[in-house]
C-alpha positions in Angstrom: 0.0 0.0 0.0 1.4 3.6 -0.9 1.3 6.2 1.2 2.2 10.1 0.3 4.2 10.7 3.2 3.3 13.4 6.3 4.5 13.5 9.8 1.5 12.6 11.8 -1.3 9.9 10.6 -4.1 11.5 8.4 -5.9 8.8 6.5 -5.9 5.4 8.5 -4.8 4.2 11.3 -2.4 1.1 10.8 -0.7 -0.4 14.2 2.4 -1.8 12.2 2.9 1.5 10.5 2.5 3.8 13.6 4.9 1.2 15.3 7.8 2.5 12.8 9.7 5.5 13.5 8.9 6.5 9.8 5.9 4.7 8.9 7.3 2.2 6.6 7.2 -0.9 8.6 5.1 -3.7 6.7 5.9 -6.1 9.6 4.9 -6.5 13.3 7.9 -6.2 16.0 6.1 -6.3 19.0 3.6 -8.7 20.3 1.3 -5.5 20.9 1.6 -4.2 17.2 0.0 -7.9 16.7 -2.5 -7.5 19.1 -3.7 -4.6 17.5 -4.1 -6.1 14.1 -6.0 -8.8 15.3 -8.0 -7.3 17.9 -11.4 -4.9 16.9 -12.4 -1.7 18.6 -16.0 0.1 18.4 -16.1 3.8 19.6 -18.0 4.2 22.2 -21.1 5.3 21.3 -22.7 6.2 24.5 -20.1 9.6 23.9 -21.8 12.3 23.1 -19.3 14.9 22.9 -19.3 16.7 19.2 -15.6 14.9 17.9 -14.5 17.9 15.9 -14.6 20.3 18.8 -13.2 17.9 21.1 -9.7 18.3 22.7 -7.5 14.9 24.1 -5.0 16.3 27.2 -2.6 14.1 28.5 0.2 13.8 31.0 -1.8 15.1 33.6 -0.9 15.0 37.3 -2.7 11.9 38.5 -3.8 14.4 41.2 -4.8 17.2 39.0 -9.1 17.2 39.1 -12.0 18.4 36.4 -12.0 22.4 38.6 -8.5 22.6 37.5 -9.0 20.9 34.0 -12.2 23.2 33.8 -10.1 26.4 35.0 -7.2 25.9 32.9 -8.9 25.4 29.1 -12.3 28.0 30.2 -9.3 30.8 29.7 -9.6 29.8 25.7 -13.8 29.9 25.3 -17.0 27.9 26.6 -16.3 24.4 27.4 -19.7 22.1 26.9 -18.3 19.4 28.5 -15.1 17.7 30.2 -14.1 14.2 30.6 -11.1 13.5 33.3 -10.4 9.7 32.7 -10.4 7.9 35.8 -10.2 4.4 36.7 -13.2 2.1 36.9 -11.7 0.3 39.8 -10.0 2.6 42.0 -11.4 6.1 41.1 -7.8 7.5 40.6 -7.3 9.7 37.5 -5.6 8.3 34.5 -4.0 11.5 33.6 -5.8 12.5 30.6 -8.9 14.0 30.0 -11.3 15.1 27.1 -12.7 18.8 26.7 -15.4 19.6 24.0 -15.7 23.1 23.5 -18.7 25.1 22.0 -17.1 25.8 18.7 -14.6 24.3 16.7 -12.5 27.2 16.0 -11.7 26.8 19.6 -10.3 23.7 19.8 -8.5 24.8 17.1 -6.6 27.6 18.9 -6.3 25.4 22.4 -4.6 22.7 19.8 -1.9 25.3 18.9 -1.5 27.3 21.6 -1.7 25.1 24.9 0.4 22.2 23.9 3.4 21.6 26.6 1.7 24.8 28.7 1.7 24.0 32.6 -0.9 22.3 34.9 -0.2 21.6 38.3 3.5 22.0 37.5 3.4 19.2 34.7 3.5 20.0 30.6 0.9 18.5 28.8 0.4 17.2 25.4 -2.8 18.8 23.7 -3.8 17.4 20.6 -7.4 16.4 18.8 -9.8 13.6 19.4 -8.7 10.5 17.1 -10.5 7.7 18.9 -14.2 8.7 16.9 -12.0 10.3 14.0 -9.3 8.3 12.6 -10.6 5.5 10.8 -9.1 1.9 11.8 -8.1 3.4 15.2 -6.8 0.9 18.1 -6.3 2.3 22.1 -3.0 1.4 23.8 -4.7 -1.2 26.0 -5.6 -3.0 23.0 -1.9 -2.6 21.5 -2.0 0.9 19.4 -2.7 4.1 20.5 0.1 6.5 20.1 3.6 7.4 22.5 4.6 4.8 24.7 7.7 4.8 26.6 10.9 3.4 25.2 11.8 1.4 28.2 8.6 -0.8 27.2 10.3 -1.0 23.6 6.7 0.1 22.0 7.1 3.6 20.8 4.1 4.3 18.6 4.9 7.1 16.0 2.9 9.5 13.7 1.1 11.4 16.2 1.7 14.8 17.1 4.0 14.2 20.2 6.2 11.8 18.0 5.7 12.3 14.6 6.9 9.9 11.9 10.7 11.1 10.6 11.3 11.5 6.9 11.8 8.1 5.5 15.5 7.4 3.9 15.7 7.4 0.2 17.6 5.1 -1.2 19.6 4.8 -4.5 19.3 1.5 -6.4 22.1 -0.8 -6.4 23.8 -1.6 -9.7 23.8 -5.3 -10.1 27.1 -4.5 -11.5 29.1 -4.8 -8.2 31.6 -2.5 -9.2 29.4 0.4 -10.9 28.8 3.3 -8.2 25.0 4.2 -7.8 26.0 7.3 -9.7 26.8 5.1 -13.0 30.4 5.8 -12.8 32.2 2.7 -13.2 35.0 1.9 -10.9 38.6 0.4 -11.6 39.4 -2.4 -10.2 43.3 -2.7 -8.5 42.5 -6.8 -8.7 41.9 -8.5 -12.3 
């Protein structure tokens, strides 16, 4: 499949190509990337939340609650609702949240203006909604998503925290071993 290369995912969302640092990968390297491919996800659909003027904030303080949240992104324009992600089990915050904002152009201007801003002493990543968005997406707990942390060895690339580097262009090889790639043929010492 050919893809016209950008830095961040923008037509599908493929775990083995997010899973390479330029998005060329055609292969699985990590038992996750392979549980993504064979696992399915369905949006949730009890979410009512308007997608396109909906905000994803991560790397919050796990102590960090909706007031602040609420505080922090009112400054921008009218937030219609907020969504701090807590666990099911324990009630602790995850350390993300969603915010859905009355209009579009807002999220728009909290996207480029309060990414790596302070809350509660941490930077954040601001970016845009992608689980009802971006076709094909998986979650991290189901082996995709997007980040990671390199210790785990499952960096996930093409997002806007780590987007994909240019891939490397490479020259055909002659099948002439001793022809250059430029053509130029080289003179052997040995005969």
């Amino acid at each position: 499949m050919s893809h016209k290369w950008t830095p961040v995912v923008t037509d599908y969302y493929d775990p083995i190509r997010v899973a390479s640092i330029d998005g060329t990968d055609t292969v699985p390297h990590d038992r996750a990337v392979i549980r993504a491919v064979n696992s399915r996800h369905n949006a949730d659909k009890s979410i009512k939340s308007d997608s396109q003027r909906t905000i994803f904030v991560a790397r919050l303080d796990h102590n960090t609650d909706e007031d602040t949240v609420r505080k922090y992104f009112s400054q921008y324009g009218t937030i219609v609702s907020l969504r701090l992600v807590r666990d099911i089990v324990t009630g602790l915050s995850k350390g993300y949240a969603f915010v859905e904002f009355k209009h579009r152009s807002t999220a728009q201007e909290v996207y480029r203006k309060a990414n790596n801003e302070l809350i509660d002493g941490r930077r954040i990543l601001v970016d845009f909604e992608v689980g009802r968005t971006l076709n094909g997406w998986k979650p991290r707990r189901l082996g995709g998503g997007f980040g990671g942390r390199k210790e785990a060895g499952q960096l996930r690339f093409g997002c806007r925290d780590r987007p994909w580097r240019q891939p490397i262009k490479l020259r055909h090889e002659s099948t002439d071993s001793r022809e250059s790639t430029s053509g130029k043929r080289f003179k052997s010492k040995h005969k």
